[in-house]
DRENZA-221934 format. One line per 3 residues: their letters; for each residue x, z, y of C-alpha. Coordinates in steps of 0.25 Angstrom, whole numbers, plus 5000, padded with zeros to 4 digits. Layout:
<recs>
A	X Z Y ~ ...
</recs>
This chain:
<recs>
XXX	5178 4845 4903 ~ 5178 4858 4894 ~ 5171 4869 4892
XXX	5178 4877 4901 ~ 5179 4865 4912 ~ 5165 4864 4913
XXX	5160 4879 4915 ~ 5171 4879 4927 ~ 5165 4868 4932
XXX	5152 4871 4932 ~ 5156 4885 4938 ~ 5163 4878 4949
XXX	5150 4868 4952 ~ 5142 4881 4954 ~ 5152 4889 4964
XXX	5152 4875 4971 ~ 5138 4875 4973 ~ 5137 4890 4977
XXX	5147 4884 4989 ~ 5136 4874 4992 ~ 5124 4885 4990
XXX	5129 4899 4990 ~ 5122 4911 4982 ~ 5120 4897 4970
XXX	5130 4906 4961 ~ 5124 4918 4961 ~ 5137 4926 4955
XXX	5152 4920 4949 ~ 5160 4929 4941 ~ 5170 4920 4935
XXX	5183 4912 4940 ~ 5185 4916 4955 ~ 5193 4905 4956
XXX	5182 4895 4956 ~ 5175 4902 4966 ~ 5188 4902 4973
XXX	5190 4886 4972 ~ 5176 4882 4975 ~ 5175 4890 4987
XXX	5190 4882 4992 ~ 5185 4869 4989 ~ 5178 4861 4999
XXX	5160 4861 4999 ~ 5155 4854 4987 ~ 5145 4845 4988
XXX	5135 4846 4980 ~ 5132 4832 4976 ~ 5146 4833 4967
XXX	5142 4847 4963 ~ 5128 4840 4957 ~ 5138 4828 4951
XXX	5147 4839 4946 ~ 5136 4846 4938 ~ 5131 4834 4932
XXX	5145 4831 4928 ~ 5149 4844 4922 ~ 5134 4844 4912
XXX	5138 4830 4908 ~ 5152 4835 4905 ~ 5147 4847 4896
XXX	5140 4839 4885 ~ 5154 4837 4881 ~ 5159 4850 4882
XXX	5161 4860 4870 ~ 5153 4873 4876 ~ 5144 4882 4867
XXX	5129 4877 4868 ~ 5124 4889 4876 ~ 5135 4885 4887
XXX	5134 4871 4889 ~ 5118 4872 4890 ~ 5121 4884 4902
XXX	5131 4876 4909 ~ 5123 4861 4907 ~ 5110 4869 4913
XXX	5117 4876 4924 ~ 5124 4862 4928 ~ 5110 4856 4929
XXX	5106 4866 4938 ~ 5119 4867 4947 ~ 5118 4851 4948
XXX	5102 4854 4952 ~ 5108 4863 4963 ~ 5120 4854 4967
XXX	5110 4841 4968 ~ 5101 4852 4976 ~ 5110 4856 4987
XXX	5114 4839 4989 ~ 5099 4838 4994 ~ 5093 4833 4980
XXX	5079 4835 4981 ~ 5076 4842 4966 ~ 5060 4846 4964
XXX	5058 4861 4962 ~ 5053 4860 4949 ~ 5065 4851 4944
XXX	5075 4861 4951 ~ 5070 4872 4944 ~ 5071 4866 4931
XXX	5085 4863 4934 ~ 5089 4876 4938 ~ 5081 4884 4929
XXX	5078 4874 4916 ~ 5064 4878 4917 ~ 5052 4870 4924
XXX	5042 4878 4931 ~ 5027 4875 4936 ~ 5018 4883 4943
XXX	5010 4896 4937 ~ 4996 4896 4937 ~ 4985 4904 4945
XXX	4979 4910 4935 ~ 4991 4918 4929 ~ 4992 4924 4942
XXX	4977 4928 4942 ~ 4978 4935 4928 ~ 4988 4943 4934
XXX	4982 4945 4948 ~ 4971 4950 4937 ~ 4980 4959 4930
XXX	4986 4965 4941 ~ 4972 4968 4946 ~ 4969 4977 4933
XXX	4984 4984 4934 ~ 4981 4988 4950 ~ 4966 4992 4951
XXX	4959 4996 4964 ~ 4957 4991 4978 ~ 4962 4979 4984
XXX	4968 4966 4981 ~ 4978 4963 4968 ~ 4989 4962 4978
XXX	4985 4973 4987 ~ 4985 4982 4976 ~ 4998 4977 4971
XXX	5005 4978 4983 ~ 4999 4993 4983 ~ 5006 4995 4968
XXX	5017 4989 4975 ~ 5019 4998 4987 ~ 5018 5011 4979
XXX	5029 5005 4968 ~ 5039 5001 4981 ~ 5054 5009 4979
XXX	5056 5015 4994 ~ 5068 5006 5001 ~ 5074 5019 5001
XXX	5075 5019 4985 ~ 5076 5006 4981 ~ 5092 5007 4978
XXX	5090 5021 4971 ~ 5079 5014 4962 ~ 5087 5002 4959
XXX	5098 5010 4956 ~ 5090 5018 4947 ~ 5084 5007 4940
XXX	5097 5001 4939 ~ 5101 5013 4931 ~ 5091 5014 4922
XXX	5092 4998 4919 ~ 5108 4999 4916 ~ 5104 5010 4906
XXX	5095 5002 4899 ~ 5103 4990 4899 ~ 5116 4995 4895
XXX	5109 5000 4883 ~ 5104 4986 4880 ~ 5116 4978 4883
XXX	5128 4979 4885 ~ 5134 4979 4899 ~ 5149 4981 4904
XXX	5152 4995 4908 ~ 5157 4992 4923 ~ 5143 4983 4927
XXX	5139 4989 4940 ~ 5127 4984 4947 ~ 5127 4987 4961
XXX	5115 4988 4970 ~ 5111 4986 4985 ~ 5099 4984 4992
XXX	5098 4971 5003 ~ 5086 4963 5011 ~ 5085 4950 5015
XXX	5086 4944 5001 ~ 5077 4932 4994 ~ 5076 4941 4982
XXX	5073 4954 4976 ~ 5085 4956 4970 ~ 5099 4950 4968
XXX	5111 4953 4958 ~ 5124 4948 4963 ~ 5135 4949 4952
XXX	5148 4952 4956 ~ 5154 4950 4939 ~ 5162 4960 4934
XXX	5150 4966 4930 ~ 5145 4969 4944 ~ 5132 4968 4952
XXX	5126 4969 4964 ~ 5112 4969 4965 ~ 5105 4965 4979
XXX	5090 4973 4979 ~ 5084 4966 4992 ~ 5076 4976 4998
XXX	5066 4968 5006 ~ 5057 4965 4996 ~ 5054 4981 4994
XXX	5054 4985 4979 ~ 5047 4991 4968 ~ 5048 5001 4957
XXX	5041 4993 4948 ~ 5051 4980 4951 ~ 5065 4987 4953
XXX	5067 4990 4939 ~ 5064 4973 4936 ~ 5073 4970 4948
XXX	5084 4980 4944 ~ 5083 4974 4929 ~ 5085 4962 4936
XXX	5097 4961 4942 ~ 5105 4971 4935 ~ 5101 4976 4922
XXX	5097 4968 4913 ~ 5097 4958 4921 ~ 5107 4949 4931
XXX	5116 4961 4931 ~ 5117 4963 4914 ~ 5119 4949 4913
XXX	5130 4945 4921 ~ 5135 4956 4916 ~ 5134 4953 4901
XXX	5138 4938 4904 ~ 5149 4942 4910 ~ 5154 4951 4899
XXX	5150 4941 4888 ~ 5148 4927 4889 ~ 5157 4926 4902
XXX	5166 4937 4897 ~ 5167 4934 4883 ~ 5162 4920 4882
XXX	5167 4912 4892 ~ 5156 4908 4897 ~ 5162 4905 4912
XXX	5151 4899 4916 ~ 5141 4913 4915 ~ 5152 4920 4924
XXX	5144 4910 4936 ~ 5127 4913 4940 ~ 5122 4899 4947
XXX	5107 4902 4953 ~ 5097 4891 4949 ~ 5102 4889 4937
XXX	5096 4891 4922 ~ 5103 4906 4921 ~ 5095 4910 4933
XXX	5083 4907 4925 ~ 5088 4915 4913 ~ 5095 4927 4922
XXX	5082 4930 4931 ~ 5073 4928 4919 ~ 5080 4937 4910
XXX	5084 4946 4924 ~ 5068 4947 4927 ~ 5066 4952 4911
XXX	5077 4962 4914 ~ 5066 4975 4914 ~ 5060 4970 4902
XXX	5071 4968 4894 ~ 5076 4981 4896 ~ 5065 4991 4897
XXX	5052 4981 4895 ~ 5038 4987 4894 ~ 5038 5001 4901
XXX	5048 4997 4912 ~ 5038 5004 4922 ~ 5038 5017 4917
XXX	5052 5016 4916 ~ 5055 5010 4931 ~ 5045 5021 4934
XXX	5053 5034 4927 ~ 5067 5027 4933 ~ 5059 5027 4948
XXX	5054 5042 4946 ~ 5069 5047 4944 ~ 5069 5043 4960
XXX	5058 5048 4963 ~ 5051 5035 4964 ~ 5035 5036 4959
XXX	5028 5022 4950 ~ 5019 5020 4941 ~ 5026 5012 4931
XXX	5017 5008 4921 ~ 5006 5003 4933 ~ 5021 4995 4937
XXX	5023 4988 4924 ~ 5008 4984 4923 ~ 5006 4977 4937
XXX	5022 4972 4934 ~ 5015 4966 4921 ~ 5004 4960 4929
XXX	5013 4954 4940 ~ 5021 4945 4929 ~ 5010 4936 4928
XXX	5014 4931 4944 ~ 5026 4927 4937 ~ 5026 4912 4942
XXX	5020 4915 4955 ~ 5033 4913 4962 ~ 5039 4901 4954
XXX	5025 4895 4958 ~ 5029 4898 4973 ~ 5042 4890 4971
XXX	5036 4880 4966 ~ 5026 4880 4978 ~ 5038 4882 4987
XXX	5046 4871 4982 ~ 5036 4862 4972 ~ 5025 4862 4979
XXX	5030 4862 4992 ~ 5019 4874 4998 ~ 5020 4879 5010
XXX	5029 4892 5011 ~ 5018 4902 5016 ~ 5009 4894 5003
XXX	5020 4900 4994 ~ 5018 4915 5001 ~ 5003 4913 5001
XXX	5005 4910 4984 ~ 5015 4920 4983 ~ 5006 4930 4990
XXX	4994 4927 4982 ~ 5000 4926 4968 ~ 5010 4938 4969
XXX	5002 4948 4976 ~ 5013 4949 4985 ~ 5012 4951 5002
XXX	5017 4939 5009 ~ 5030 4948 5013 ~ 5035 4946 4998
XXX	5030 4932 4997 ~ 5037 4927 5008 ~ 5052 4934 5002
XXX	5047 4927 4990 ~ 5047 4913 4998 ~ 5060 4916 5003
XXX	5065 4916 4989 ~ 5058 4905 4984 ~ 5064 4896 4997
XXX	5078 4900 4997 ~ 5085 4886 4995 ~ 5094 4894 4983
XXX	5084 4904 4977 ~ 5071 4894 4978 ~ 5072 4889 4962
XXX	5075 4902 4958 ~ 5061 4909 4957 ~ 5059 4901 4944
XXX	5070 4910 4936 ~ 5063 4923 4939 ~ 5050 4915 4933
XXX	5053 4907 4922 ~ 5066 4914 4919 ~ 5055 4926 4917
XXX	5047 4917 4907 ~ 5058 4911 4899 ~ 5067 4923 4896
XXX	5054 4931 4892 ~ 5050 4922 4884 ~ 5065 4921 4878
XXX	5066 4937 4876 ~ 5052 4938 4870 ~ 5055 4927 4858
XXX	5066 4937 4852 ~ 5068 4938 4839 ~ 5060 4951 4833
XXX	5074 4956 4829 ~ 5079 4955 4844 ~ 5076 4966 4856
XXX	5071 4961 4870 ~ 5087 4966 4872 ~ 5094 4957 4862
XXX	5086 4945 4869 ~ 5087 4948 4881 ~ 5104 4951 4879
XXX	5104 4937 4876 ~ 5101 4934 4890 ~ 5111 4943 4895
XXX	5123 4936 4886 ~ 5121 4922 4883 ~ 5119 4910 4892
XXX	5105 4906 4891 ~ 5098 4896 4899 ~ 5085 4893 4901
XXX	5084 4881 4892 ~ 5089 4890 4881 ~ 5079 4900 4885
XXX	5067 4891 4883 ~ 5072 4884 4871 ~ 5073 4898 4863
XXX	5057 4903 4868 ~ 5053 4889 4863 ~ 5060 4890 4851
XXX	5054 4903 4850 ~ 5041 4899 4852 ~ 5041 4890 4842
XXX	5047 4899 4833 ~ 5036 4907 4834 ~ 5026 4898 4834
XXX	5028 4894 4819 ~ 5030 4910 4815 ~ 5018 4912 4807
X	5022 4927 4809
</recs>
């Protein structure tokens, strides 16, 4: 096979396994005429579709690809074999599956990190009353009225495509548009259409905040999800031929990277004061917050980070007891059993139950990628990087270790 042989191929394999589990490919903007062909063809089975994996990564050790292509298209193979063997009944641990979706191995935080932020979020919310009971007060006085929410996504929306347009380049026709559903596992979801369009899904069941829109807006559009479909498709789909970006398989290694860099989306682009600066976009709508009091209990909340991947691994590891989950969820989170239990759901659904780990380690790994910049590189040169080129998450932790050690012999 060639080069090209081998990217239709593995694109073929994924549409063939979004027949056998639909919502697996998350968005497809290249040849319509393989989506066509697949949906003609008779059911795969997903036995041949795990062989065809295994076939098409043996195959390209011998083809000529550039370096940053092949490792892409070697780890996304291993994890669409992973879900091929997966839905013919193969029994994988939770762990190992991870790994081989992600290229990361997780284990369970520990107790005490949870306590020193308990503890710091105690000194950020003084007074009467529990931790959790006084932040569900903060909470309740942060909420955006049902009524506002659009009007506040919109806004935010704005003010982010402003900032990002001045950062990075973006095609003058990218729209994102915006609607507001319920009965959703998520908070938020970006459906990208291609052509530099997006539709951005706000689930309104979970009620939302002024102090988390902004990170959730920042998500899914810009810098996030949105900007880099966006830029993908201009550059390395566009001018690159890189067919294989033109496809977005969930559970695989660019989920990791996407959601990890997605999460970091508010930080990248307006970083420390982002409360003050949610706060003046929120009183242009005549929405009232303190957000300096945000940005500090917001600070004190990262350190629950892994309070959900420990969940899934109790879910699925561990075998717990599903109110055991809610009841660990409720205790480590501060959260009422309402949003614990939406929580479960996501971490049970058969598609989205690996998934928690991106938002987790993703997190970890790409901060710790943009923090070893170079002293001559911005936080927005780094983080461009992430919009443009195909990094996995192999790549990602080879360069912080290399860091690292880089570092580590610097006498200055």
């Amino acid at each position: 096979m060639d080069g090209d042989t081998i990217v239709r191929e593995y694109l073929l394999l994924c549409l063939r396994l979004d027949r056998l589990s639909p919502g697996l490919v998350d968005s497809f903007t290249g040849d319509r005429a393989l989506r066509r062909a697949v949906d003609t063809e008779p059911r795969p089975h997903p036995v041949a579709l795990a062989g065809r994996a295994t076939l098409l990564r043996r195959e390209l050790r011998d083809v000529d690809l550039e370096p940053d292509r092949r490792r892409f298209l070697d780890a996304h193979l291993v994890a669409a074999e992973t879900t091929a063997r997966k839905l013919a009944g193969v029994r994988i641990g939770f762990v190992d599956e991870v790994r081989a979706y992600f290229q990361v191995d997780i284990r369970p935080g520990h107790p005490d990190t949870y306590r020193r932020a308990h503890l710091q979020l105690d000194e950020v919310l003084p007074g009467h009353g529990s931790v959790a009971e006084r932040l569900a007060d903060h909470r309740a006085l942060d909420a955006v009225p049902p009524h506002r929410l659009k009007a506040a996504v919109h806004a935010l929306s704005s003010a982010l495509r402003d900032r990002v347009r001045q950062r990075f380049e973006l095609p003058a026709n990218e729209v994102v548009e915006y609607e507001v559903v319920t009965d959703k596992p998520w908070s938020g979801f970006n459906y990208y259409l291609g052509d530099f369009r997006s539709r951005v899904a706000i689930n309104a069941d979970l009620g939302h905040r002024m102090s988390n829109l902004p990170h959730l807006v920042a998500h899914e559009s810009y810098p996030g999800h949105h900007t880099e479909h966006c830029r993908k498709e201009v550059g390395l789909v566009g001018k690159r031929g890189h067919a294989e970006q033109s496809l977005f398989l969930i559970n695989s290694p660019q989920c990791l990277t996407a959601e990890g860099m997605a999460e970091l989306g508010l930080h990248a682009v307006v970083g420390a004061g982002w409360g003050r600066w949610t706060e003046d976009v929120m009183a242009d709508l005549g929405l009232r917050m303190d957000g300096d009091l945000a940005e500090r209990v917001e600070g004190a909340l990262s350190g629950l980070l892994t309070v959900r991947q420990d969940a899934a691994l109790m879910l699925h590891d561990q075998r717990a007891h599903p109110d055991d989950v809610v009841a660990f969820l409720c205790r480590w989170l501060l959260v009422p059993e309402r949003r614990a239990r939406h929580m479960l759901r996501f971490l049970g659904d058969p598609l989205w139950r690996a998934y928690t780990t991106t938002y987790v380690e993703g997190v970890r790994l790409v901060r710790a990628w943009l923090d070893l910049r170079a002293p001559t590189d911005t936080l927005g040169d780094r983080y461009l990087r992430l919009l443009d080129e195909p990094l996995t998450p192999a790549t990602l932790t080879e360069e912080v270790r290399a860091g690292v050690s880089w570092l580590s012999r610097d006498p200055g």
